[in-house]
C-alpha positions, 0 to 999 in steps of 0.5 A, spaced: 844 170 553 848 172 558 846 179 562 848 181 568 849 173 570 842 172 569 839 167 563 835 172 559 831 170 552 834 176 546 828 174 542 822 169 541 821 165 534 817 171 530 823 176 532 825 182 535 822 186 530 815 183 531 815 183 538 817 192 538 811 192 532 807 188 538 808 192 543 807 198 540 800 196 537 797 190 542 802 188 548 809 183 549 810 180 556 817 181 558 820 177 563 824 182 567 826 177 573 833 180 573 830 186 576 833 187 583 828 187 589 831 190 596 826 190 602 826 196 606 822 195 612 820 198 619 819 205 621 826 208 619 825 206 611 822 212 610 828 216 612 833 212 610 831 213 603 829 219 602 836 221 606 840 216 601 836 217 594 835 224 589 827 224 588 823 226 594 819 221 597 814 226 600 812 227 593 808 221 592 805 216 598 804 209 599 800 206 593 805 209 588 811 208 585 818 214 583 824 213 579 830 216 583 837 216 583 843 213 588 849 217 587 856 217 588 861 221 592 861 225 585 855 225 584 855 220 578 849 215 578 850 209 581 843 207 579 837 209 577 831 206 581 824 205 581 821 204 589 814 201 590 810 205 596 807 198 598 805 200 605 806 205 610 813 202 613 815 198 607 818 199 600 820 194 594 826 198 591 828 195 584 835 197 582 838 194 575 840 186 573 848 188 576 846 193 581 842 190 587 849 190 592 852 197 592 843 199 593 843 194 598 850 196 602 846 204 601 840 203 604 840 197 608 834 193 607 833 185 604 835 182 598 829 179 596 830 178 589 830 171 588 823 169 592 819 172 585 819 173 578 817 180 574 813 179 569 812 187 565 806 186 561 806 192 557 802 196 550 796 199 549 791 193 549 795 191 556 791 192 561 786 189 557 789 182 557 791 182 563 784 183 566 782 176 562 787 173 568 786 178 573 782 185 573 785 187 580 792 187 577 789 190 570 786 196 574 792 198 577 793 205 575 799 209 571 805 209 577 801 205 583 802 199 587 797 195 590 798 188 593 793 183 589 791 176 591 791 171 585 789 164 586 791 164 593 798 168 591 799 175 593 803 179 587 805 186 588 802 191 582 806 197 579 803 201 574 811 201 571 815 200 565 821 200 560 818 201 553 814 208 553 807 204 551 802 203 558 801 196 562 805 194 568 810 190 571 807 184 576 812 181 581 810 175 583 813 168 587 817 164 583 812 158 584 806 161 581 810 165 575 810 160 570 802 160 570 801 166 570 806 167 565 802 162 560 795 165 562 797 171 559 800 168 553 794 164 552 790 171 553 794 174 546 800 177 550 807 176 545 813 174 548 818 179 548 826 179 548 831 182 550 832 186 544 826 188 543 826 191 550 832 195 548 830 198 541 823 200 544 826 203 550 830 206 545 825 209 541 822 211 548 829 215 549 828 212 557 837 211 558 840 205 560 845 204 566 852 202 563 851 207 557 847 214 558 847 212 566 853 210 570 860 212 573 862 219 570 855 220 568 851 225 572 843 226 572 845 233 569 848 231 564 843 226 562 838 230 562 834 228 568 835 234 572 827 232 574 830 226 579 833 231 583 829 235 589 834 240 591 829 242 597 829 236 601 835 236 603 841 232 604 843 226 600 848 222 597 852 226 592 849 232 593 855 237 593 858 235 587 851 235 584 850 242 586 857 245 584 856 242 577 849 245 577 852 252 578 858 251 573 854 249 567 855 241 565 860 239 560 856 235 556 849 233 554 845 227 552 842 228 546 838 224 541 838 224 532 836 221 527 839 219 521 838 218 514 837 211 511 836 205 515 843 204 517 844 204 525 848 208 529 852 204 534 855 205 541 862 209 540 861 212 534 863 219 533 859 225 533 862 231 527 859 238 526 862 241 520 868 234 521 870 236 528 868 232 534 862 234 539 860 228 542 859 220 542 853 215 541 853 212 547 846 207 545 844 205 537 840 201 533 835 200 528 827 204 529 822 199 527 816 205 527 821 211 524 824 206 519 831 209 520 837 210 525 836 213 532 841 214 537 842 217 544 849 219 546 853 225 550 855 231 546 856 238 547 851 242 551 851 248 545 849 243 540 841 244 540 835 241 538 835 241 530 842 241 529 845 237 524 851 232 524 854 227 522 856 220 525 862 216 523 859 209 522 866 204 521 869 210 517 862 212 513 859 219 514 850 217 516 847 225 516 843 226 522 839 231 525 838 232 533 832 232 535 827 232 541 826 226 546 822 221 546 824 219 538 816 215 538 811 217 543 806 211 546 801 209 541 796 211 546 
């Protein structure tokens, strides 16, 4: 299927269900090649990121990773980001599949996105697998970088992902990834499918951008008030961000779970006592709970525990907010 106008597998022969299940008990691969990559080099790369994006990069150091946030004017989320610290004086910043250009056109940098594939390897028995292929890459830790050498070919590492399991995210050059993809399915790795890919972040309660992130949408509101360091100083989008703060948001991402297996979907209304409270913004089946579950935006009063309801094509599924993640890692 069509996303972000990359060619992207939705699922593999053995289906979504059993590549989530896979996941969640051994490790799938994901091919994530539509993931950007722009290069920031040279003395001023620092600066110019920790001027432009929300996360404070004198938090980490090179050999780690950070998720952060390039914001609007409004302070809404232009995207959500992870940056590689690979050396002193440069950084592989990954925006999203449709984001690459207004990241560059903020921080500057190269679109490298087109030299590499990245392979996200990802469950408990990951790094397990992997080190039959190379046990370097198997040993970068949780939110570390590290350039590893495979056979001649220089990969980057990132202890990342997108799935609440462990494992790591390998960009390698476009030459040598189908190999490296082959070998790690000869090793007992799944492929794993768009679709899968989206029910376990789901499941993990980890937003997506054009649904719990994007135009309109503040880190406030979605509950990753975290990504922002207010003591570091000036970055884009900061004095709209800290009027919200001080005004209180309006809304608030929040996460239920329903009754019986029918899944909530993105646009269904949110009801307490049959009056509105907010809307779903992403919705589907949980293979682990057996049961819907549902991520969207409602008002800021609805707290952990309340019940609703949610209309579904004009039926009523009950449900009940609840603390985030809906499925913590399986190890």
């Amino acid at each position: 299927m069509d996303f972000g106008g990359w060619e992207m597998p939705l699922a593999y022969p053995e289906g979504t269900i059993a590549e989530h299940l896979a996941c969640r008990h051994s490790a799938v691969a994901f091919d994530v090649s539509h993931l950007g990559t722009v290069r920031v080099e040279g003395p001023e790369a620092f600066d110019r990121l920790q001027d432009t994006l929300t996360n404070d990069l004198r938090r980490i150091a090179p050999g780690r990773a950070q998720y952060t946030h390039l914001l609007a004017d409004d302070g809404s989320v232009v995207d959500d980001i992870i940056v590689w610290w690979i050396d002193d004086q440069c950084f592989d910043v990954m925006p999203n599949a449709a984001n690459t250009k207004p990241v560059v056109d903020a921080i500057g940098g190269r679109d490298v996105t087109a030299e590499r594939a990245v392979i996200a390897v990802q469950g408990p028995r990951a790094r397990e697998m992997v080190a039959t292929v190379s046990r370097e890459a198997a040993e970068v830790d949780h939110f570390g970088v590290r350039r590893v050498d495979w056979r001649g070919a220089l990969l980057v590492v990132a202890g990342t992902g997108y799935t609440g399991e462990d494992g790591i995210e390998i960009a390698a050059p476009v030459d040598v990834a189908p190999t490296l993809w082959e070998e790690l399915a000869d090793a007992g790795v799944v492929p794993a499918g768009l679709g899968a890919r989206d029910t376990l972040r789901l499941e993990a309660g980890l937003p997506l951008h054009g649904h719990e992130l994007g135009a309109g949408i503040t880190p406030l509101q979605a509950g990753l008030g975290w990504v922002v360091s207010w003591d570091k100083g000036p970055f884009l989008g900061r004095d709209a961000l800290e009027a919200e703060r001080a005004a209180g948001i309006s809304r608030r991402l929040r996460g239920i779970v329903t009754e019986g297996r029918r899944p909530p979907r993105e646009g269904s209304t949110v009801l307490v006592d049959g009056s509105e409270v907010g809307r779903v913004t992403s919705g589907n089946f949980s293979p682990v709970l057996g049961t819907g579950i549902a991520l969207g935006f409602v008002d800021p009063s609805l707290h952990i525990g309340a019940d609703v309801s949610i209309d579904v094509r004009g039926r009523p599924v009950l449900g009940r907010v609840v603390k985030l993640p809906f499925v913590t890692k399986s190890s």
